[in-house]
N, C-alpha and C positions, 0 to 999 in steps of 0.2 A: 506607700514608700516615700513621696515625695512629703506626705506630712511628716512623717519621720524624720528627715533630712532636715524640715526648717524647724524641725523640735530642735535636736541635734546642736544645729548651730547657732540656736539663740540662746545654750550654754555657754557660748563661746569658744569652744572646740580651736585649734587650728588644722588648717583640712588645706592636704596638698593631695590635689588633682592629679593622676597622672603619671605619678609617679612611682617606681617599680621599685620594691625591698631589693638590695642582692644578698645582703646576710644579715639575720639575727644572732650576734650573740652575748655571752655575760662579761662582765667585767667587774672582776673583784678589786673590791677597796681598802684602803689600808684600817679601816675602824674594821676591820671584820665581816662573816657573813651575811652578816644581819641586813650589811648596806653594801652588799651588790646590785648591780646596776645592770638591764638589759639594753644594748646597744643596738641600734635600728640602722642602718645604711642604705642610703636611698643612690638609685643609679648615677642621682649626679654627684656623687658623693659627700653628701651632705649625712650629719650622724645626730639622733633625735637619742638621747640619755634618759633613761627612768626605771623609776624602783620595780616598776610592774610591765609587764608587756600585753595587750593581749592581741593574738592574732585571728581575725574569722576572713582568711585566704581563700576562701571559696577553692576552686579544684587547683589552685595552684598552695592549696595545703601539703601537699605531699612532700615538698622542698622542705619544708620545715621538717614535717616526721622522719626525715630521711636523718636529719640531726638527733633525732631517738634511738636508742634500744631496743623499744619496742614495738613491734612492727605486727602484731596481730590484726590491728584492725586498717583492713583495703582500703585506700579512698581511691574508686573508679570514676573520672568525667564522663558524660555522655551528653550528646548534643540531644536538645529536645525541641519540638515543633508548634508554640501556641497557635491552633488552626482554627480561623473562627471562619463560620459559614452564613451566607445568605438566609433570610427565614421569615418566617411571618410575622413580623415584629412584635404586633399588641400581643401573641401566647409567647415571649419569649424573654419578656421587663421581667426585672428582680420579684415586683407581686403574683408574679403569673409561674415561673422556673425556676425552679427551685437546684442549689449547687448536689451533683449527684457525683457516687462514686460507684464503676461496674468494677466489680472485684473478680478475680482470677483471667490467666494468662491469655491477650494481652489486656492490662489492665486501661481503664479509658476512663474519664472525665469530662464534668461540662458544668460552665456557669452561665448567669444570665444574662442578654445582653447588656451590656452598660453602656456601648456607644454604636447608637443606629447603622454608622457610617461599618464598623465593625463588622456587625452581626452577633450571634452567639458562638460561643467558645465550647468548642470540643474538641478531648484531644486523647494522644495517648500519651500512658505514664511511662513512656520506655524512650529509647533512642540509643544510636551507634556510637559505641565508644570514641573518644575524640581526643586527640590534642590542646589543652587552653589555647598551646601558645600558635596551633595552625590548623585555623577552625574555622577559616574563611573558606565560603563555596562548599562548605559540608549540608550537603540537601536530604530531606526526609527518604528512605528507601523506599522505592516504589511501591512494596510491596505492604509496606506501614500504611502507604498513602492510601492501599487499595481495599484494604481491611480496614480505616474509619470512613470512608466514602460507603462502603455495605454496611457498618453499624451505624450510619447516620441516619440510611436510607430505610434500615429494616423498623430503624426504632423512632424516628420525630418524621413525619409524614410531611410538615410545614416547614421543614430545612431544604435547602438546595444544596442534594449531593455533588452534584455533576463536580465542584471543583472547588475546594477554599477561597472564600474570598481575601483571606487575610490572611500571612503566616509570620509571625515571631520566630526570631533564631533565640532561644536560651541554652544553659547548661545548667543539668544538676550534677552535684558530686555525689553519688555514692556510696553507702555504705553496704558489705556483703547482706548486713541485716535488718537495712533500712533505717535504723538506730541512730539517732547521733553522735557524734563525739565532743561533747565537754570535759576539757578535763587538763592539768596541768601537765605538763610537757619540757623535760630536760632539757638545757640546751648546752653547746660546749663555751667553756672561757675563750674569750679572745685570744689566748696567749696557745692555743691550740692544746689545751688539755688535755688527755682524755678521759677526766671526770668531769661530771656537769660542775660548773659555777653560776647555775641560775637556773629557775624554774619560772616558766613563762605560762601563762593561759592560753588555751586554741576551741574555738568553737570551730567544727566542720561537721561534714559529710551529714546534712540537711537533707538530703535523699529527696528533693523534690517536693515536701512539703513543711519545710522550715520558716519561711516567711511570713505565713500565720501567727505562729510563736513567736515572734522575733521581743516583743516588751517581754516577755517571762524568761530570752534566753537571752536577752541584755543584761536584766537585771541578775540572771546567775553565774555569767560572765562576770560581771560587775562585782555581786561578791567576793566570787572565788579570789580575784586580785586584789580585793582590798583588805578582806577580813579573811582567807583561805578560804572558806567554807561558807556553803549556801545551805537556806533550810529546807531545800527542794534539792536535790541533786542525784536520780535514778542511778544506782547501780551499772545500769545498762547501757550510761551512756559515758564511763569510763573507759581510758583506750586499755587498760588492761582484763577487760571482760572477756567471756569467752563468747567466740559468738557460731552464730550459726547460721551458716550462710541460707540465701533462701532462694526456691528455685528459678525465681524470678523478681522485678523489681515490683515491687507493694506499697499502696499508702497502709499502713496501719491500724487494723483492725478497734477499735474500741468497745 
């Protein structure tokens, strides 16, 4: 991520820290549709103007869809727990352990160690629904904690169950079908319309393993706003898909 970030800005980008959208919307111009304009309003209110928008809001996406029609597809937040454990260090480098996925419910993961002081990374794919905006002192459920301490213990012999050495606060956003959502998104005119004056871009609901992808869903982000259309762009991951919820949270099968 961090190499991404100094990719990013030796574009030239400009990058305000810090600061909270309150409202995305269009604003139509007098040459016609062609050259509306989506309007970005930042808490201090300061107002960023351009042809294209795109938003990847992570779980505070919702605010934006709520400006939609179309509401078939969930975006759920849930707090999740990177828990990395004490271990035998030389079985547990990149050449030695290899990134695993235990599929079916609860779902669990693990990578190799990358930094000594760390340990190795094992975790679950799940966690309790949550508030972005009040998400402080939200702790793993004991009973989460108690079920990867018995599959640490039943299954890597040279880990130390007794207790995480380490733990990460993140959030994934969710989708009911683990699916993403790419995909263009109405928004209303300034002037309080209620027809759309602008169609914006939103990457969301990465379900916990979207940061993998992130160069193939830059780059389809990227199209979508510049040229409408990507030459990659799954069915599946349009918000007006049908979806089907699943009965639990999943990384995806291949």
């Amino acid at each position: 991520m961090v190499t991404m970030q100094k990719l990013a800005k030796g574009l030239g980008p400009s990058i305000r820290e810090r600061s909270p959208v309150t409202s995305i919307v269009g604003e139509q111009q007098a040459h016609g549709a062609n050259f509306d304009l989506a309007v970005v309003t930042l808490a201090d209110g300061t107002q960023v103007r351009g042809h294209q928008c795109i938003v990847t809001a992570g779980a505070w996406t919702n605010k934006v869809l709520k400006q939609s029609d179309v509401d078939n597809v969930k975006l759920q937040p849930i707090a999740t727990f990177g828990t990395y454990w004490r271990c035998k260090q030389e079985l547990y480098t990149p050449d030695k352990f290899p990134v695993f996925i235990k599929y079916g419910y609860p779902e669990v993961y693990g990578l190799p160690m990358m930094n000594p002081e760390e340990g190795v990374k094992i975790c679950r794919h799940d966690g309790p629904n949550v508030n972005p905006d009040a998400r402080q002192g939200v702790a793993q459920p004991a009973a989460e904690l108690e079920h990867l301490q018995n599959f640490v213990a039943e299954n890597f012999s040279q880990v130390d169950s007794s207790a995480p050495n380490q733990v990460d606060h993140c959030m994934y956003t969710m989708t009911e079908d683990s699916n993403f959502l790419i995909d263009f998104v109405a928004i209303p005119s300034s002037a309080g319309s209620t027809s759309a004056a602008k169609t914006i871009v939103v990457g969301a609901g990465f379900s916990g393993h979207g940061a993998k992808m992130t160069p193939v869903i830059g780059q389809m982000l990227a199209d979508l706003a510049l040229k409408g259309e990507t030459r990659v762009h799954p069915a599946g991951f349009r918000l007006s898909r049908n979806v089907s919820p699943l009965d639990h949270h999943s990384f995806p099968k291949l």
